[in-house]
C-alpha positions in Angstrom: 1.3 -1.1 5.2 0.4 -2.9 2.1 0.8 -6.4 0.9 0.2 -7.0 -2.6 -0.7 -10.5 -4.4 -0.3 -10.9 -7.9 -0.4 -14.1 -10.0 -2.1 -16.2 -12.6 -5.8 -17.5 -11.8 -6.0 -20.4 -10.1 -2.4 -19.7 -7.9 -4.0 -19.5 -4.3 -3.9 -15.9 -4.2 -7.6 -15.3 -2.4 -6.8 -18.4 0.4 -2.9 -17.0 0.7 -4.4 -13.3 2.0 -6.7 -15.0 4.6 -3.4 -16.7 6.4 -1.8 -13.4 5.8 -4.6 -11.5 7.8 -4.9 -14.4 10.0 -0.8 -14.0 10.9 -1.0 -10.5 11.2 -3.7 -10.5 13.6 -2.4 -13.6 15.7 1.2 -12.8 15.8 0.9 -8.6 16.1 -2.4 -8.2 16.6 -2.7 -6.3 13.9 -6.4 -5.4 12.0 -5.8 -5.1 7.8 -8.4 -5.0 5.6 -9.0 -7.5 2.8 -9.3 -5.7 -1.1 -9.6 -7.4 -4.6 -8.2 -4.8 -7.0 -8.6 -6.4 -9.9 -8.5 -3.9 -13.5 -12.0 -5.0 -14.9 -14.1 -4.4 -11.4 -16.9 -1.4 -11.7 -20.5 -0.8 -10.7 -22.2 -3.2 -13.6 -19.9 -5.4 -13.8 -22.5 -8.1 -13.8 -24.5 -6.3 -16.7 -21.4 -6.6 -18.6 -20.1 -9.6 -17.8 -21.2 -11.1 -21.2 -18.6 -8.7 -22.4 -15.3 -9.6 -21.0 -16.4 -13.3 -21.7 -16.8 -12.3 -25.1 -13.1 -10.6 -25.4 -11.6 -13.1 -23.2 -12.6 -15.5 -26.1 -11.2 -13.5 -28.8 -7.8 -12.9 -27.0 -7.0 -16.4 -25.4 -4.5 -17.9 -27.9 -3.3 -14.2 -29.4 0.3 -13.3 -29.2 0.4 -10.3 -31.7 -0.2 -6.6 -30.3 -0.2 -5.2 -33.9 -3.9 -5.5 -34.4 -5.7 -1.7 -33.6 -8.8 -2.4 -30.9 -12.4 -1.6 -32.4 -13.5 1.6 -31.2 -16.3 -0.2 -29.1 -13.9 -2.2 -27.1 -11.4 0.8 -26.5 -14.3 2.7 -25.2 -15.3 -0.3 -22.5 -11.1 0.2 -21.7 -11.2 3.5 -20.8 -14.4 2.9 -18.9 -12.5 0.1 -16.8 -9.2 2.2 -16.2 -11.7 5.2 -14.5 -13.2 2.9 -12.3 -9.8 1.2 -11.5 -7.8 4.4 -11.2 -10.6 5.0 -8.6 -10.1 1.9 -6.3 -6.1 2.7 -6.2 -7.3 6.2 -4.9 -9.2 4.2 -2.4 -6.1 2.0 -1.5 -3.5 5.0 -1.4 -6.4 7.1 1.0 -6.5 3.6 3.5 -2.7 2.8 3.4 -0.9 6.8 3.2 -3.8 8.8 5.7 -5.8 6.8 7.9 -2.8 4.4 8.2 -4.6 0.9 7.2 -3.1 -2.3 6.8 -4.3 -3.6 3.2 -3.5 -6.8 1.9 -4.8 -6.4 -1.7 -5.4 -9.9 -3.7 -4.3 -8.6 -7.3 -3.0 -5.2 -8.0 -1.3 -3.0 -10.7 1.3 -5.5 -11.4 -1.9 -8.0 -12.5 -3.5 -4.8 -14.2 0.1 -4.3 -16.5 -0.9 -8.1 -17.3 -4.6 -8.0 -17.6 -4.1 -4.7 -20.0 -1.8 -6.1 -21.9 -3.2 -9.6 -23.0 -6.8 -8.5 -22.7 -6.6 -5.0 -24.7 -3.2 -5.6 -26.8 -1.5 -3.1 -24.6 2.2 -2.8 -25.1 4.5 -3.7 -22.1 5.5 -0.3 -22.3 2.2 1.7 -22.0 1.0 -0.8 -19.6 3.9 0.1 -16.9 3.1 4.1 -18.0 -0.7 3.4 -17.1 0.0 2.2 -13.3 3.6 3.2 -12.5 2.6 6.6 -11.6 3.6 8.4 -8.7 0.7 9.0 -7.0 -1.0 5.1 -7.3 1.0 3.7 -3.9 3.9 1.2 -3.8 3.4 -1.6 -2.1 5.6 -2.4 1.0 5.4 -6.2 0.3 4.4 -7.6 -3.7 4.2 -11.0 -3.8 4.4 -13.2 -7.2 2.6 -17.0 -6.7 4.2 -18.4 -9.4 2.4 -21.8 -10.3 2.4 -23.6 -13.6 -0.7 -23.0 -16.2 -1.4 -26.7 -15.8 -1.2 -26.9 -12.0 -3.8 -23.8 -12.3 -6.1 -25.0 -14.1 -7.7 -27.7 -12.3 -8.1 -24.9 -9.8 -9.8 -22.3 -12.1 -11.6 -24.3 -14.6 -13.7 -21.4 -15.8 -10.6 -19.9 -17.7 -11.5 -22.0 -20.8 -8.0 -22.9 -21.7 -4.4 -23.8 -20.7 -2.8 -21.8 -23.4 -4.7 -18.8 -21.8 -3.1 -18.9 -18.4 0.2 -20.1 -19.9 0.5 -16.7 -22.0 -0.7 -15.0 -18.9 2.3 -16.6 -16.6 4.7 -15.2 -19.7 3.4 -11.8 -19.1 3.8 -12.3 -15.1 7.3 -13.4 -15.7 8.2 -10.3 -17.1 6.0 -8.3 -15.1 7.3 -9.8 -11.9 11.6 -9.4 -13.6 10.8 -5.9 -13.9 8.9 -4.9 -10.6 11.8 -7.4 -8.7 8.3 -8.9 -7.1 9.5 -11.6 -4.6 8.7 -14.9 -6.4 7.1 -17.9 -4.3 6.4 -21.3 -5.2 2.6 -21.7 -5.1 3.1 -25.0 -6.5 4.3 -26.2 -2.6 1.9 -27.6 -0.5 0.2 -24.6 1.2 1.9 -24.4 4.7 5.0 -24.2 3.1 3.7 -21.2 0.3 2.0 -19.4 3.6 5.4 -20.1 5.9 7.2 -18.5 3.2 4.8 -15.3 2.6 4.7 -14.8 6.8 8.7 -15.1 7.1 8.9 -12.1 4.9 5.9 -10.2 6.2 7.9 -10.6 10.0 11.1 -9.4 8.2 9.1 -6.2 7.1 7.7 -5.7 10.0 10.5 -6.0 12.3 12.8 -3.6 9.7 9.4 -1.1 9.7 9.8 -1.2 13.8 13.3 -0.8 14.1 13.2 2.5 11.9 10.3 4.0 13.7 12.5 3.6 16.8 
């Protein structure tokens, strides 16, 4: 099975998969793994680090998608989508053959949005690049919808409201088109994890029943 987490930074996505491993275990005694599939993750990450802070800065209050991306920086994008296309091998090999539980904290719906606003991807290419047949479906997605200022506080390091703000736009649309099931993350967080666990029993119990 796989439970997917997709949101803005700063919208509890990292503490909601730890109560979501710690229901699954408690309640079914279930074992799932733990994964953060997020599109900009690769082996030197750290040695380029100076790089996505540099973009990120050049891209935090843009709106247009008409501008063509320097050559350098569509390089580094192509770099990023190998590595990425990689670690959705890696999720599709745990969840479809050895039969793995994976509760992933981000996946391709965040990658749609991180491609978009980060490399002026259209909304269109962006679904083409991780709506393929062979990258798995998740049996659970999960949208934390929280407002920009609510998140901010929480993720300071994003530099500014307007960034996460333009992100939730893209999330909206993201999550309308995927029919991701929405949850307030702006509730107190027994309520946001009571919500997320009455759906994963749901699942569960409807995965059960047709295995019968």
């Amino acid at each position: 099975m796989l439970v997917t987490l997709s949101g803005i930074d700063g919208s509890g996505k990292s503490t909601l998969s730890h109560h979501i491993q710690k229901h699954l275990k408690d309640s079914y005694a279930i074992r799932s793994r733990l994964t953060w599939c997020k599109f900009g993750a690769h082996p030197f990450m750290s040695a380029m680090e100076w790089f996505r802070r540099w973009q990120s800065a050049a891209n935090k209050t843009r709106e247009t998608r008409q501008r063509a991306i320097p050559a350098p920086k569509r390089m580094y994008y192509y770099y990023l989508l190998f590595f990425h296309y990689l670690q959705l091998i890696g999720i599709f090999i745990s969840v479809r053959i050895r039969r793995q539980t994976v509760i992933c904290d981000r996946y391709i719906y965040d990658s749609m949005v991180d491609v978009q606003q980060e490399f002026l991807v259209s909304r269109t290419k962006s679904y083409a690049l991780f709506d393929k047949e062979w990258i798995r479906k998740p049996d659970l997605s999960f949208w934390l919808e929280v407002p920009a200022s609510l998140a901010m506080p929480r993720k300071p390091e994003t530099g500014a409201v307007d960034y996460l703000a333009f992100r939730e736009r893209l999330y909206a649309h993201v999550a309308g088109d995927y029919s991701l099931y929405a949850i307030d993350a702006s509730a107190p967080i027994d309520q946001v994890v009571r919500r997320v666990c009455e759906q994963l029993d749901c699942k569960i119990k409807e995965r059960s029943a047709s295995a019968e």
